[in-house]
C-alpha positions in Angstrom: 9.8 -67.8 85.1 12.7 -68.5 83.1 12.7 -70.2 79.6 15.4 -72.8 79.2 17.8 -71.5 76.4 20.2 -74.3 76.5 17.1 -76.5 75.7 16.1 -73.9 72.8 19.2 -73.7 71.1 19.8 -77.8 70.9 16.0 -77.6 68.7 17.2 -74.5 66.5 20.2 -76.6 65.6 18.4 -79.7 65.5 15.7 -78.4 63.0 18.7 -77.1 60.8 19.3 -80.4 60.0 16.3 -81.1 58.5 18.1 -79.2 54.5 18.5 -80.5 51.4 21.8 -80.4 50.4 23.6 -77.2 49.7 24.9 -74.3 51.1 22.6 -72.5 53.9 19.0 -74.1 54.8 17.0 -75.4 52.0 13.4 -76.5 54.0 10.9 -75.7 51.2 7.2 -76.3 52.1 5.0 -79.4 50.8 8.7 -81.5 50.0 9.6 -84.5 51.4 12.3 -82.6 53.7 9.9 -79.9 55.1 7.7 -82.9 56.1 10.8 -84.2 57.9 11.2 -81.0 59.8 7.7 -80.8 60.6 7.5 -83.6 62.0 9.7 -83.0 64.6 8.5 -80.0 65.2 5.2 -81.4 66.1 7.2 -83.9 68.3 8.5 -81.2 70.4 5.0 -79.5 70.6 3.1 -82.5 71.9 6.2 -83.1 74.1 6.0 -79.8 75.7 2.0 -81.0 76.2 0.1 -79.9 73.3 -2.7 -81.5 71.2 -1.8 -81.1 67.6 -3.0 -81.9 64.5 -2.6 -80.4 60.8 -5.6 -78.4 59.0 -6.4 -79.5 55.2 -3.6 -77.3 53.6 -0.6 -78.1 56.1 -0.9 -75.9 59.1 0.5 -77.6 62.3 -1.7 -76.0 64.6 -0.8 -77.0 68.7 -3.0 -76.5 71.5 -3.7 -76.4 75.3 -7.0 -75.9 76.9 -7.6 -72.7 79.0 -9.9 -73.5 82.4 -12.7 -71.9 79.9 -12.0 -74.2 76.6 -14.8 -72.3 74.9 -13.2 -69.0 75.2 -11.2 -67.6 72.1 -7.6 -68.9 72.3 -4.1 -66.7 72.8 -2.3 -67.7 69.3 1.6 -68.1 69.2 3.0 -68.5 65.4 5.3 -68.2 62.7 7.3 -70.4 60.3 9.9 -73.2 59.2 10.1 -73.2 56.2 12.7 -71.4 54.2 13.8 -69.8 51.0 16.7 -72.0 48.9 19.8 -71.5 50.8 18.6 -69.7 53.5 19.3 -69.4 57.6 18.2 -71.3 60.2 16.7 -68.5 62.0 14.4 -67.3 60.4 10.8 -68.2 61.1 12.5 -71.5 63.0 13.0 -68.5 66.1 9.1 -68.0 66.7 7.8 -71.7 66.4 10.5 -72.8 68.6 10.5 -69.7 71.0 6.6 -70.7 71.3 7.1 -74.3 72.0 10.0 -72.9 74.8 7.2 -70.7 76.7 4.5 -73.5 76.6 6.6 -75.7 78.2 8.4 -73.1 80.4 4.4 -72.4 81.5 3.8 -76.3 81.9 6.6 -76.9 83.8 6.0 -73.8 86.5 2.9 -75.0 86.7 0.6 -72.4 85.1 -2.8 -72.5 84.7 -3.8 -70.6 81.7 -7.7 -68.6 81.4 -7.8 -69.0 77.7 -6.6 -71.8 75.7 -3.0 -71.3 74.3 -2.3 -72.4 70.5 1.1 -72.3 68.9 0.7 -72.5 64.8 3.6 -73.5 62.3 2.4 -71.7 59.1 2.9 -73.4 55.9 4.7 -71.6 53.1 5.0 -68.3 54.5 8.2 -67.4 52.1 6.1 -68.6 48.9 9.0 -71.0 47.8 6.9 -73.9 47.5 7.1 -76.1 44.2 3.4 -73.9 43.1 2.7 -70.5 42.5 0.6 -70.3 45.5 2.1 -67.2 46.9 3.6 -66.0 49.7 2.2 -66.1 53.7 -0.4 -69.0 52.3 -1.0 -70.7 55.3 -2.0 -67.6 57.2 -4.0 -66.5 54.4 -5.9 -69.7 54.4 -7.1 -69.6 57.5 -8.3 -65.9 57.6 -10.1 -66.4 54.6 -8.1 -64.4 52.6 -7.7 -66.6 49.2 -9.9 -66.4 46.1 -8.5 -69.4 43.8 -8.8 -68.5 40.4 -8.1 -71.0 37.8 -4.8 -70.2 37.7 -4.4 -71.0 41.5 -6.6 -73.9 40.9 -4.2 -75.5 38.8 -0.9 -74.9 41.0 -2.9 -76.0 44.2 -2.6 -79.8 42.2 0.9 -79.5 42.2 1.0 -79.7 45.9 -1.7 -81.9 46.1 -4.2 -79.3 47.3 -8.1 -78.4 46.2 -9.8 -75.3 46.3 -12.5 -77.0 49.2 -8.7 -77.8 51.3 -8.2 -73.5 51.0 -11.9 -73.0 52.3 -11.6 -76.0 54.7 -8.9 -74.1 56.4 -10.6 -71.0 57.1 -10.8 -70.3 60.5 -14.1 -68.0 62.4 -11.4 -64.8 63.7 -13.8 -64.9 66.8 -12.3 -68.4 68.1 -8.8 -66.2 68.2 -8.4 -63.3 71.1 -4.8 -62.5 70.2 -2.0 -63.2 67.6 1.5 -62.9 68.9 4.9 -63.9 66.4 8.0 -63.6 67.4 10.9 -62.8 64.5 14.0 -62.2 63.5 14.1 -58.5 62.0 15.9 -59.1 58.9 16.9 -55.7 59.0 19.9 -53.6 60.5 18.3 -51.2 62.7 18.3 -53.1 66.0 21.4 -54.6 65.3 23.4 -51.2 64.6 21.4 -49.6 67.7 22.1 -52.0 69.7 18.3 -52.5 70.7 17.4 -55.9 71.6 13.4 -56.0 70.7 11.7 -54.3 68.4 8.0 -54.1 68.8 6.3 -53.5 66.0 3.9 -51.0 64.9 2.9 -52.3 61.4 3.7 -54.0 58.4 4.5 -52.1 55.4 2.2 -51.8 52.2 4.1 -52.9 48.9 3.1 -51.0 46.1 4.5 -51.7 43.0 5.0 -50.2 39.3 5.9 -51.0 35.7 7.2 -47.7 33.6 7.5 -48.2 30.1 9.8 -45.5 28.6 9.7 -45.4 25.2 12.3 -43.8 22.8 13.7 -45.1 18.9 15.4 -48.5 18.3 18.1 -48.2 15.6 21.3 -49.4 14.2 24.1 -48.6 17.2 27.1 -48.3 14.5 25.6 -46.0 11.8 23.1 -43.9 14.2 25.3 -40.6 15.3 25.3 -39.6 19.0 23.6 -36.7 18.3 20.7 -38.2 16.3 19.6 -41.1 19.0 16.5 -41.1 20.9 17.9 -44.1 23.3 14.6 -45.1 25.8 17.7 -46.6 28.5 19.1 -43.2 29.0 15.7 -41.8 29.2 15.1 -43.8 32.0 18.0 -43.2 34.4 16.4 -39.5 35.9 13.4 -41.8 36.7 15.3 -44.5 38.5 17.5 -41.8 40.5 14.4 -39.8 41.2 13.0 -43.5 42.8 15.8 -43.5 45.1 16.2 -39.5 45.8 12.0 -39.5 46.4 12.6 -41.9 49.0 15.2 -40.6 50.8 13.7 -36.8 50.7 10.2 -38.0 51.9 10.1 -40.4 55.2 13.0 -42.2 56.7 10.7 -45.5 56.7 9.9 -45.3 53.2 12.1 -47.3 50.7 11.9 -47.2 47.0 13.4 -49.8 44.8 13.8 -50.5 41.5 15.1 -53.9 41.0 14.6 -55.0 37.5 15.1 -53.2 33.9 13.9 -54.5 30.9 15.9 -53.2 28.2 14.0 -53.7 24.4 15.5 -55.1 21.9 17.7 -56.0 24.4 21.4 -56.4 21.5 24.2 -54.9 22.1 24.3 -53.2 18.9 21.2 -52.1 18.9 19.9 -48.4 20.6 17.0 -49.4 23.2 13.9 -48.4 22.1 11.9 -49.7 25.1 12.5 -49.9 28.4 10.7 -51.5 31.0 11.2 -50.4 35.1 9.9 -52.1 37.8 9.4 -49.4 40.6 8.9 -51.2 44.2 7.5 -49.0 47.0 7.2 -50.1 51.1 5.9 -47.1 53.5 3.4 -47.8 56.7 1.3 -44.5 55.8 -0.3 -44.8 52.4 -0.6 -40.6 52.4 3.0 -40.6 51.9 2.6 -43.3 49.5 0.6 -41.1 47.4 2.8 -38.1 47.8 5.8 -40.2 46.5 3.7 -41.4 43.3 3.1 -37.8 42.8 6.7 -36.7 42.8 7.3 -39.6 40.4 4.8 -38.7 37.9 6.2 -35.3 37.9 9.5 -36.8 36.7 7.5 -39.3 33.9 6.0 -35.8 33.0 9.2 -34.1 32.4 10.6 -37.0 30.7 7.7 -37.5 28.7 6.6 -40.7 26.7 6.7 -42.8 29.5 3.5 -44.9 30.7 3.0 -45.9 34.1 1.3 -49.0 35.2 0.3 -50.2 38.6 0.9 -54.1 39.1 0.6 -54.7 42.6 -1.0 -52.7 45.7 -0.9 -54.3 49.2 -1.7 -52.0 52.0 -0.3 -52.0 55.3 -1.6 -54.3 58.0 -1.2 -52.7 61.4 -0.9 -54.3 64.9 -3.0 -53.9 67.5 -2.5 -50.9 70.3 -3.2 -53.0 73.2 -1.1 -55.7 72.4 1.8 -53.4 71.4 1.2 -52.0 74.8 1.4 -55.4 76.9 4.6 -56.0 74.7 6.1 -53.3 75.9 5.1 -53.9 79.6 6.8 -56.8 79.6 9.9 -55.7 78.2 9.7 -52.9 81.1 9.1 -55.8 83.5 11.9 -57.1 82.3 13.7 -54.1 82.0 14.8 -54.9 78.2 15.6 -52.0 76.1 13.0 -52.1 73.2 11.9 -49.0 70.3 8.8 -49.0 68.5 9.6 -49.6 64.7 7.7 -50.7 61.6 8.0 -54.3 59.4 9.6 -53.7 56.0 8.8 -57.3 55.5 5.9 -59.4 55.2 5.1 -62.0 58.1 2.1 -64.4 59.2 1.6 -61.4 61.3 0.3 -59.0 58.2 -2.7 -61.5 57.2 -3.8 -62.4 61.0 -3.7 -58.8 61.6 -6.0 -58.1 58.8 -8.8 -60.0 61.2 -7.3 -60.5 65.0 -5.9 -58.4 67.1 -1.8 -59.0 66.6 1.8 -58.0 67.9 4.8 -58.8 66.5 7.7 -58.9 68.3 11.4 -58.6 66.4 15.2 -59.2 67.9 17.8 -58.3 66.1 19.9 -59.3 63.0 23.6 -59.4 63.1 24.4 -57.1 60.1 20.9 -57.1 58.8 21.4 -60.2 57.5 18.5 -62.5 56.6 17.5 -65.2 53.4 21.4 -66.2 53.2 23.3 -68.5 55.0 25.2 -65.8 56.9 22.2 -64.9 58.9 22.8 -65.0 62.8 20.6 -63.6 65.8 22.6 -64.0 68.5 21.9 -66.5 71.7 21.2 -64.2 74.3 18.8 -61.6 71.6 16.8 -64.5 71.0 16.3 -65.4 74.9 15.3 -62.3 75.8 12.9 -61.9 72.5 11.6 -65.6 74.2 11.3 -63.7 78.1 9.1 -61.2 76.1 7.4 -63.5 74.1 6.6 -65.1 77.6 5.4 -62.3 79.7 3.2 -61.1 76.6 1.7 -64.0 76.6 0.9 -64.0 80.4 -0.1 -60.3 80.5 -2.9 -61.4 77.7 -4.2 -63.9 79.1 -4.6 -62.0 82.3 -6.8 -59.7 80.6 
């Protein structure tokens, strides 16, 4: 079977349309131009023959019976919508890729076992015009949401309730498989010259506020000599983020992306400083062993106190499916390397209760969330050929 990519490029570029004005794409989820673009999205899924409709909190879900419609269904999925000023591949590759190999299996005349489903998640990137957070149509429908009050109240903003969050909840037995296709947003295929990238797991994100404290005081009377400045504390602890990193695993990254210098006046020696430490690693042993090192630096440094603010452990994908991934690459004979997801997908939650794969094809320069970002023509046809024969291969099983 071979997908038509002629067809597949004419949608990506149509949907790229669908932007509020500026530079890049600007889709954000629950505005008036998102609904545009989903809209014809859901044009070209009931023209490639699915049934589609929209769950309470804005998932376009499409599907095709298999000859058993009570068995649990083979799930394509991913994303349109985008951060501000973003690129038009990002997300846009998998839901159109899916539509491609329905209606590459339609029009060879293939009679799927289990039913086939492609799903547009709402609001993976978390840009909505709410703090809803990130990945919240996914998390939705594997029951994955507690809305606190908080939650409660930014839900209204996008015309949501807390019974349209448990309304999309979805039984994980009505789902055999999960398979998203995606851009990498990374460098590493793109610099090997790899074109797919199947994925072993998503990385946890573990992250950490250290407040170092030293002495504010008056920057044109206080002698060098006689300053206890809390900023210059800091900087061993931000170089040891970055040396940690390196020194440990060559898939761990450590990043700290925001300083909060107190009082925060130029003439004024810092007397507080505030570091956010962010942390992304598959194996959580190696997570602790970097924390460790760390501490040791905070302990040399002294008077610094270290806060965890934010722990989300890996999600990893399924063996079998990784394994019929790679079988079809082979079938095709497509160079592909096992690699991890230094980003968060749809993938992460439905991997949390379904068995998942997620498939990557490269970035040109790593690029990704900017207007620059590019996947080249024929990376994404043969991620879509994968995609395909993945797809086949599981519901073969």
């Amino acid at each position: 079977m071979l997908i038509n990519v002629e067809r597949l490029k004419k949608n990506i570029y149509e949907l790229a349309k669908f932007s509020d004005e500026g530079k890049g794409i600007k889709r954000l989820s629950f505005t008036k131009t998102y609904k545009k673009g989903i809209n014809f999205v859901r044009e070209l899924m009931e023209d490639a023959g699915l049934t589609t409709k929209v769950d309470s909190v804005g998932n376009l879900i499409g599907r095709i019976e298999g000859k058993d419609k009570d068995e649990p269904a083979i799930i394509i999925g991913s994303h349109i919508d985008t951060v501000p000023h973003g690129g038009m591949f990002d997300g846009t590759v998998g839901v159109l890729g899916g539509i491609e190999v329905i209606k590459t299996l339609k029009e060879n005349r293939y009679y799927n076992n289990y039913p086939l489903e492609l799903i547009s998640f709402i609001d993976e990137e978390g840009t909505a015009p709410a703090l809803i957070g990130g990945t919240f149509g996914s998390r939705a429908m594997m029951g994955l949401i507690d809305v606190d009050t908080d939650l409660r109240e930014n839900l209204k903003k996008v015309d949501l309730l807390e019974n349209d969050v448990n309304s999309a909840y979805r039984d994980p037995h009505t789902i055999k498989n999960y398979l998203e296709l995606h851009i990498e947003q990374g460098r590493i295929l793109y610099d090997e010259k790899i074109p797919i990238g199947i994925v072993t797991g998503i990385v946890g994100i573990w992250r950490y506020v250290a407040t170092v404290r030293g002495t504010s005081n008056h920057a044109g009377t206080t002698p060098m000599y006689a300053r206890d400045d809390a900023l210059l504390k800091s900087l061993p602890l931000i170089k040891g983020v970055n040396d940690i990193a390196k020194e440990l695993d060559k898939t761990l990254v450590g990043t700290v992306g925001k300083i909060n210098v107190k009082p925060g006046a130029a003439n004024v020696i810092p007397g507080e400083v505030e570091v956010t430490i962010e942390l992304r690693e598959l194996e959580v042993e190696i997570i602790n062993e970097a924390i460790a090192r760390i501490k040791d630096i905070i302990n040399k440094i002294g008077d610094i106190a270290l806060k965890q603010i934010e722990a989300k452990h890996p999600s990893l994908m399924d063996k079998n499916v990784q394994l019929q991934i790679e079988r079809a690459c082979q079938s095709k004979s497509i160079k592909y390397k096992y690699m991890p997801s230094g980003a968060g997908h749809d993938a992460r939650e439905m991997a949390k209760k379904v068995p998942s794969g997620l498939i990557f094809v490269p970035s040109r320069e790593g690029k990704s969330h900017v207007p620059e970002e590019l996947t080249e023509l024929n990376d994404i046809r043969e991620g879509v050929d994968v995609l395909l024969e993945s797809i086949k291969l599981l519901d073969m099983e």
